[in-house]
N, C-alpha and C positions, 0 to 999 in steps of 0.2 A: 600440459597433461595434469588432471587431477592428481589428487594422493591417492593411491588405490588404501584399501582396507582390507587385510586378511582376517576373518572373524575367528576362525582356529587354528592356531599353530601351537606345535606341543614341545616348544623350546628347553623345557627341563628335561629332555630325554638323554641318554647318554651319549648317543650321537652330534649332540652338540656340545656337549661339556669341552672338547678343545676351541672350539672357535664360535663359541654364540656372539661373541661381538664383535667377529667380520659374518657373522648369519646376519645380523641385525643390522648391520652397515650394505650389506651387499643387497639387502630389502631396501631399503632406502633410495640407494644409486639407482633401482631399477622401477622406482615409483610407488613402491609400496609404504604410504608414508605412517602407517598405523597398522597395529599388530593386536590382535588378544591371545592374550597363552591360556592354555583350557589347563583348566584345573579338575582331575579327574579323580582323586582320591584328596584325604583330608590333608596328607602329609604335601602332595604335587601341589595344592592350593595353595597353600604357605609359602611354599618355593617359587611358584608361579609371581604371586606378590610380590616376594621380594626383589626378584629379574624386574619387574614392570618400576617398584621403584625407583630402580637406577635411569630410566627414560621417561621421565615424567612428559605425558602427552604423547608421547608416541608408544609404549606399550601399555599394556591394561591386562586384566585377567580376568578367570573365572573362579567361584568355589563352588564347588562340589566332588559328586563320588559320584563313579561308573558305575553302569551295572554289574561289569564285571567284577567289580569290587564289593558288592552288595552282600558280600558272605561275611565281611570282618564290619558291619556298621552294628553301629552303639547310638543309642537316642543323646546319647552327649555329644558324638561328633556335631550334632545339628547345634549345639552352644557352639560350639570349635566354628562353624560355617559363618554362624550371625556373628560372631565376631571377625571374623574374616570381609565379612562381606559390608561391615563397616567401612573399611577401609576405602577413598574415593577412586585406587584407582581396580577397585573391583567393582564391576560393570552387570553382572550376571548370575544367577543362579544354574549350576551343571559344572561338567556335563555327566547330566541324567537321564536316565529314563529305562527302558527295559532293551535286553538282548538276547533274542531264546536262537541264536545261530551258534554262539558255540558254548550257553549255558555254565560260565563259572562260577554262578550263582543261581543256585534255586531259585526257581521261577518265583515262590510268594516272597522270600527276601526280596529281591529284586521291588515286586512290587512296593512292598512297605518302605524301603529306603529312598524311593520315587516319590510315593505320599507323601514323606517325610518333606523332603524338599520342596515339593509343588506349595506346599503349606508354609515351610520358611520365605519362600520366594513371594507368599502374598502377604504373609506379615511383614515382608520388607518393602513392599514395593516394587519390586525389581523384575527384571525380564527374566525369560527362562532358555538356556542353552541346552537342545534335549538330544538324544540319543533313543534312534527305534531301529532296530537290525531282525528280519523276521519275528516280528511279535506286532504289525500293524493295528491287527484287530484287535488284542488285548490292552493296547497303547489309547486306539481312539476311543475306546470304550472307558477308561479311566479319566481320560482329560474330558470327557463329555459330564464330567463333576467338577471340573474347573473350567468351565466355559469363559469366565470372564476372563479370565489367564492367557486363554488361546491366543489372541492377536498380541500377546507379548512373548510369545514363542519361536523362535527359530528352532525349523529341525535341522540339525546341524550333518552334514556330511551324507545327505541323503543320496540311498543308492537303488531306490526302488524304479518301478514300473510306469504307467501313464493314469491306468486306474487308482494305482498306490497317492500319485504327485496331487491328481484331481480330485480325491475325497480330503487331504490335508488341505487344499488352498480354500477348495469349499468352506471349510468349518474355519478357515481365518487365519494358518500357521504361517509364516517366514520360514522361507525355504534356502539350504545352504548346499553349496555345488563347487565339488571338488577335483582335482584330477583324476577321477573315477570317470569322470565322461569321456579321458583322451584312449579309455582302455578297448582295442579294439575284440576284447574276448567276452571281459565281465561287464562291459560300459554300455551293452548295444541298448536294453533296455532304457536305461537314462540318457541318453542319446536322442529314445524320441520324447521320452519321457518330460524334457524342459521345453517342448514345446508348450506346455500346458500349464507351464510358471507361468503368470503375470510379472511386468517388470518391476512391478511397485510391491512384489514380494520376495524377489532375491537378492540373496547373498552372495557373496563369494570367499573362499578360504580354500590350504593347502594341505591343512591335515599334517605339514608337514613335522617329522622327518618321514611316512607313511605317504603313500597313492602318489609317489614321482611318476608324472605324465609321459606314460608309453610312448607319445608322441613327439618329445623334446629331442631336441635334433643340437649338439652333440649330448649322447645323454652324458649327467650328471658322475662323478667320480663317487665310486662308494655305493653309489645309487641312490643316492638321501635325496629325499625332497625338502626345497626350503622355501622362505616366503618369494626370492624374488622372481621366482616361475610362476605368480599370480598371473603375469600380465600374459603368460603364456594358455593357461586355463582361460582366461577370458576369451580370447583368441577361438578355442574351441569351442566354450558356450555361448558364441555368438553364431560361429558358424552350424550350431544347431538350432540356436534358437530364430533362426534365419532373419538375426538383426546386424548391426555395427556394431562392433568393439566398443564405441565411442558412445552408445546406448546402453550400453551394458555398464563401464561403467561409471555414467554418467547414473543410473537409476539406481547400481548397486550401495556406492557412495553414499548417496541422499538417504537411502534406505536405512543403511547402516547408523546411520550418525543419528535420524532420527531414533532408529531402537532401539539403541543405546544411550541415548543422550549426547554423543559426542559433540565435543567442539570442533570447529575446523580446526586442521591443523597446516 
């Protein structure tokens, strides 16, 4: 068996503060040989970092700020980020991007602290881990000014529709797929929705301690989702995507390491 790859997991959360290194170990045991912790604010990204230090090669991070966070940005955090994102084992720009579902930031902050980054992220180089939750149109309409950006984009945690899935891959995005698909309430959309993935454009990740798969059979103590329920999501996005586990990921893998740059591990 491959190493699987979780692209987001939000291991600075409080829910793991007693046991992130049997989280981290218990990933491992179950194939998940690589992790990225999302760095969603300036202060998580620093912390994310430093978790990822202690695992050289098997964890890695992101820096950036959420949208939800986009009410406390200052043009200096973006110094705060590029110095962050020096660091080898930060991999990513995000997670960014806009969220008008439950609006804890004015919609034009939002936007300007999105710019913000889309623009560090091309004076670095680097790929982009993004965040779109209801605001489809105002999202595609923005990145259609960083076109050449788009194919270094994962939309991370996507939970939209088939027309939503079809106009992102058209224009060139990396698409990421979470236990949001095992939901038999909220998932049906994206359920058919990954039909319309390409395999040489998905992702996979848990989101976790967040979207524990409705479908996991005993469910989980606490309810927390962690990385090593990856291979269980696979499991479901294969059986939608009407392929093999062993397809999935087998293309997710490749996928990942290319957009990242990863090394095998």
């Amino acid at each position: 068996m491959h190493s699987l790859i979780d692209i987001g997991l939000n291991l600075t959360e409080k829910q793991f503060t007693k046991d992130r290194e049997e989280v981290v170990e218990r990933a491992i045991q179950n194939g998940v040989g690589q992790m990225i912790l999302t760095g969603s604010s300036v202060a998580g990204s620093k912390e994310s970092l430093q978790i990822a230090k202690q695992y050289p090669h098997i964890l890695f991070s992101t820096a950036g700020i959420h949208p939800h966070d986009a009410s406390e940005f200052h043009q200096e955090h973006i110094q705060e980020l590029r110095q962050l994102a020096q660091h080898k084992e930060v991999i990513a720009i995000g997670e960014c991007g806009l969220d008008f579902n439950r609006m804890y930031s004015p919609q034009k902050i939002q936007e300007v602290c999105f710019e913000a980054q889309l623009d560090l992220a091309k004076e670095m180089d680097m790929p982009l881990f993004l965040h779109v939750r209801d605001a489809q149109a105002r999202f595609v309409e923005m990145m259609k000014n960083h076109q050449d950006q788009i194919e270094k984009s994962v939309v991370h945690c996507f939970t939209g529709n088939k027309t939503e899935v079809q106009e992102l891959v058209s224009m060139g995005f990396h698409i990421g797929i979470t236990g949001w698909i095992c939901d038999e309430r909220r998932g049906k959309e994206l359920q058919e929705a990954v039909q319309y993935i390409p395999l040489d454009r998905l992702m996979i990740e848990t989101d976790a301690p967040y979207l524990t798969p409705r479908t996991l059979k005993p469910k989980p103590k606490h309810g927390r989702n962690e990385p090593a329920f990856l291979p269980h999501i696979i499991g479901e996005i294969a059986k939608y995507m009407g392929v093999s586990p062993e397809e999935i990921v087998k293309h997710s893998i490749e996928n990942t390491q290319r957009f990242f740059h990863l090394e095998m591990n």
